[in-house]
N, C-alpha and C positions, 0 to 999 in steps of 0.2 A: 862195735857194730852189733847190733840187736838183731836176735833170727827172730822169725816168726816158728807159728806154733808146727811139730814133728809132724802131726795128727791132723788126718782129713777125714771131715766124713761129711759123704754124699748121699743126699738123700732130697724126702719133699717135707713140707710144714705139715702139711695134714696128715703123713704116715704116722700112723699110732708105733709103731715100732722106730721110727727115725725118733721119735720125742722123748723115747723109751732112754733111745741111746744117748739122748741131747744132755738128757736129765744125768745118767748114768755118770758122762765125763765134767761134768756142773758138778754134780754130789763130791766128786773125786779132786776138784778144783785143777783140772787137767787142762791144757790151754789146747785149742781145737779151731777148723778153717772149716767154716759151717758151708756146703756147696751146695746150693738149693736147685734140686733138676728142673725143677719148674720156670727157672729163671734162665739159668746159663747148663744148658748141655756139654758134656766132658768133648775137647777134641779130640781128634783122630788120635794120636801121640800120646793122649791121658787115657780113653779108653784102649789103646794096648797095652799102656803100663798096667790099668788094671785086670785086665784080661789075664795077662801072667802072672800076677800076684796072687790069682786066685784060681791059677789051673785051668784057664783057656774061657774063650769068650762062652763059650755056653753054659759056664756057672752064673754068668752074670743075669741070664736072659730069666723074666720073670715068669715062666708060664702058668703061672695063678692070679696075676692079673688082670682088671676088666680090662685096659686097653689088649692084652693080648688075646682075648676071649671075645670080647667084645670083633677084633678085626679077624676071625678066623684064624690066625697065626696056626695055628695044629693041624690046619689041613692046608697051607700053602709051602710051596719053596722058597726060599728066601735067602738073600745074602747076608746072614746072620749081623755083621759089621755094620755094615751101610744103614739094617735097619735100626740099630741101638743107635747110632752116632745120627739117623733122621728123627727118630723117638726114642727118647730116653725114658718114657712111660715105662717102655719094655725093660727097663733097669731095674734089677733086682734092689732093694733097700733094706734098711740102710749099709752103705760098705764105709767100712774103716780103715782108714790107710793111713800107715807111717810107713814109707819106701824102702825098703823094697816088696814089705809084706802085706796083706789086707783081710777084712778076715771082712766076708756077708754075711746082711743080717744079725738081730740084735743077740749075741752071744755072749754071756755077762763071762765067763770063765775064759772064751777066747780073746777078748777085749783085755781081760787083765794082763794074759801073758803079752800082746802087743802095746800094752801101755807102759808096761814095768821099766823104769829109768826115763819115762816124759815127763819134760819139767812141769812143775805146778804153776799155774798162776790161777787169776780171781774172778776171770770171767773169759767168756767163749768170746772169738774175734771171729767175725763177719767179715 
């Protein structure tokens, strides 16, 4: 029975930092589940997994972003959940997940210790 790759990372094609990390596990011949936000939004159940992978949903929320700058987000209330799982623009990028741990954002040093013992193979699976 053949598993699929340990390694998720979620992110968009145009983030200069997701390409960082695209390139990063390519160079390392690391096998990966490319999860494009722009395409398919994480559900309910996959944003809590990574919510707690990474120390609660408000690590995830990107407040340096245009969608969140652009929509006022820093001067409104908001049910922090409901709005990342309606906009995942609001999603911090890129995140790397091998379950049960994730690490945000292109961090070459913390990406190593989460990668150590994923099998290798010869190209990225979509």
């Amino acid at each position: 029975m053949t598993q699929g790759p340990a390694l998720q990372l979620y992110g968009r094609k145009k983030c200069r930092e997701t390409q960082k990390g695209q390139r990063w596990l390519q160079e390392r011949r690391l096998a990966f589940h490319f999860l494009d936000l722009d395409v398919k939004a994480p559900g309910p159940a996959e944003l809590d997994s990574l919510g707690r992978a990474v120390g609660g949903l408000e690590a995830l929320l990107d407040t340096q972003s245009d969608y969140y700058r652009k929509h006022g987000y820093a001067h409104l209330e908001f049910d922090l959940r409901a709005e990342l799982l309606e906009h995942p623009q609001l999603l911090r990028t890129p995140v790397l997940r091998r379950s049960p741990q994730a690490v945000l954002g292109f961090e070459p040093d913390s990406w190593s210790s989460l990668t150590t013992g994923s099998a290798s193979a010869g190209s990225e699976k979509r």
